[in-house]
C-alpha positions in Angstrom: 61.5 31.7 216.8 64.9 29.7 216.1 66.2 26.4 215.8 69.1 26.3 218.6 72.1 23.9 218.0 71.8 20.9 220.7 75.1 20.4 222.7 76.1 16.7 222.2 77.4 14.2 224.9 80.8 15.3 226.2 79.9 19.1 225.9 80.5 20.2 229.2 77.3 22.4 229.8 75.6 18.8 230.0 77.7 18.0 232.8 77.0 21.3 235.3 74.3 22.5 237.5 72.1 24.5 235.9 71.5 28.6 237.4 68.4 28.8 239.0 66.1 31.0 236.8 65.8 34.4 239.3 62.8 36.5 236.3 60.6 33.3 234.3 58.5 36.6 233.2 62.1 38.0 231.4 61.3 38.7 227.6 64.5 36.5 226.6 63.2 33.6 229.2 60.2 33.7 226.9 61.9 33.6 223.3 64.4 30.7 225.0 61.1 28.8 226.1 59.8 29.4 222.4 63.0 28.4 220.7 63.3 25.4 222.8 59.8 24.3 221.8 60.7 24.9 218.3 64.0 22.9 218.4 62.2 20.4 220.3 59.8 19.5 217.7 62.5 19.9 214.8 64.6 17.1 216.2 61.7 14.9 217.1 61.9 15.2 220.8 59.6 14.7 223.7 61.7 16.5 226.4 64.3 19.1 225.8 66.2 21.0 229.1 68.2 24.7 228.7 71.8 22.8 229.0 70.5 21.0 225.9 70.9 24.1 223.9 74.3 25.5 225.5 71.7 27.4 228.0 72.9 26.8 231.9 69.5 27.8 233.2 66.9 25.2 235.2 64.1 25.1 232.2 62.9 22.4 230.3 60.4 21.7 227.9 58.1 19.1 226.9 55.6 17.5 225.0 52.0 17.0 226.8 49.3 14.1 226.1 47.0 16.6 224.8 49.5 17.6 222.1 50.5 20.6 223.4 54.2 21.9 224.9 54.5 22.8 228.5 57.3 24.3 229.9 58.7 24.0 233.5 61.1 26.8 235.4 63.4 26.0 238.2 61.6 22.8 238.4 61.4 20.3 241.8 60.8 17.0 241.6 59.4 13.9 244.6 58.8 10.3 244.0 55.8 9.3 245.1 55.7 5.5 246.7 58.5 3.8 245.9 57.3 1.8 242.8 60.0 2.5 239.7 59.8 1.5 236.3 62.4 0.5 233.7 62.1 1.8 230.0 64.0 2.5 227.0 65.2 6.3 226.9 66.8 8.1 224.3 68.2 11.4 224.1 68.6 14.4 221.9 72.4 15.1 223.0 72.8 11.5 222.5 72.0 10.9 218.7 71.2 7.2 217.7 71.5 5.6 220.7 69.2 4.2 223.6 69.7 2.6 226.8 67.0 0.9 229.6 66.5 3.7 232.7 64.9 2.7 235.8 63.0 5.6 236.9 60.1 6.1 240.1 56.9 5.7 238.2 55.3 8.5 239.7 56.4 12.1 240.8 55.0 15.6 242.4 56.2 18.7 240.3 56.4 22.0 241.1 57.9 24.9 239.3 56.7 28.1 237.7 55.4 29.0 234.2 56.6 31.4 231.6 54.0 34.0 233.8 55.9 33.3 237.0 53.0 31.2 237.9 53.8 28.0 240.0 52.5 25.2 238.5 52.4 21.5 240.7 50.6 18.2 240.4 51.7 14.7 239.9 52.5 12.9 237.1 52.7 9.3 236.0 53.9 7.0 232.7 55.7 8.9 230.3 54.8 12.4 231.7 56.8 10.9 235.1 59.9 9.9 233.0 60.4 13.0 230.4 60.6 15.1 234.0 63.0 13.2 235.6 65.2 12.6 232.3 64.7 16.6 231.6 65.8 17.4 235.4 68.6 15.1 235.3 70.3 17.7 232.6 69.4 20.7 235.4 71.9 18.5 237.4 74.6 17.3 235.0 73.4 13.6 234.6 73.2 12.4 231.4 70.7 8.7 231.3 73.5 6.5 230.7 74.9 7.6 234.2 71.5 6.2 235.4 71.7 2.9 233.7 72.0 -0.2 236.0 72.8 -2.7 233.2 75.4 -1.1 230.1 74.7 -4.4 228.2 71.0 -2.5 228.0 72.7 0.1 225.9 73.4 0.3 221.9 72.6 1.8 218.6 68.9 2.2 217.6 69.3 0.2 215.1 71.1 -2.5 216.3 68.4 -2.8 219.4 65.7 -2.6 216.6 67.8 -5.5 214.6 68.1 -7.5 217.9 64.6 -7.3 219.0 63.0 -8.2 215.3 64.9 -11.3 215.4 64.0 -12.1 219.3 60.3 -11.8 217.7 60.9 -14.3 214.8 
C-alpha cells in the first residue's frame, strides 16, 4: 500500500466529473481502494473520494462507526424527507480551513463493493454527510460551493479562537 499525494483546492481534477468505474473487481481498483484507505487515515480524514488523489474515477472511501473503512463505487445518492442539517465540514484538499454545510440529514446509497457487489441502505448523522461531501468530489463541487453563509467560513484556528472566547 501507498500514501497518494491529495490534489489541493484549485487542482482541476477537483472540479470534473468523475469516470464511471466500468470493472470495481479490476486488481488496480483494489490497490487504489487500499491506498486511498491508507492515505485516508495518514491525513486524519473521515471521507476521502478518487479526484482527491488525482484519480478521475467515482470511488470514495470512508470511515465507518464500527471503526472500520468502507468503500463505495460509482456511488448514487437520495435524500430522504426533506429535513437538512447544518454542520461544520472540513476537507482534506482544503487544509486548515472549515466552513458550515447544510446537507439532507438522511440519504439512500447504493453502489457496489470492491467484489462488484452492490451495496444499499440508508444512512443518517455523520455517515449521511461524509457521502454527500465525498460524492460532491465525483461531481466537481468542492463544500465551500455549498455554503449558504461565507461569513461561516475561516481558518481552524481562528473558528477555535472565536468560539473559546464566545464560551468565556
Amino acid at each position: 500500500m501507498a500514501i497518494l499525494k491529495i490534489a489541493r483546492m484549485g487542482h482541476p481534477v477537483l472540479l470534473m466529473r468523475a469516470d464511471e468505474v466500468p470493472d470495481p473487481t479490476a486488481p488496480e481498483i483494489l490497490r487504489l481502494v487500499e491506498d486511498m484507505a491508507e492515505t485516508m487515515e495518514d491525513a486524519g480524514g473521515v471521507g476521502l473520494a478518487a479526484p482527491q488523489v488525482h484519480v478521475p474515477l467515482r470511488i470514495f472511501v470512508w470511515r465507518t462507526g464500527a471503526g472500520g473503512v468502507s468503500a463505495l463505487i460509482n456511488p448514487v445518492l437520495e435524500p430522504v424527507g426533506e429535513e437538512t442539517e447544518e454542520a461544520w465540514e472540513g476537507c482534506l484538499s482544503i487544509p486548515g480551513l472549515r466552513g458550515a454545510v447544510r446537507r439532507a440529514a438522511r440519504l439512500r446509497f447504493r453502489g457496489l463493493d470492491i467484489a462488484g457487489n452492490t451495496i444499499e441502505g440508508e444512512a443518517a448523522g455523520l455517515a449521511a454527510r461524509i457521502m454527500q461531501h465525498e460524492t460532491d468530489h465525483l461531481d466537481g463541487i468542492l463544500y465551500p460551493m455549498r455554503m449558504e453563509d461565507l461569513s461561516r467560513f475561516g481558518f481552524n484556528e481562528e473558528l477555535a479562537r472565536a468560539a473559546a472566547k464566545e464560551q468565556a
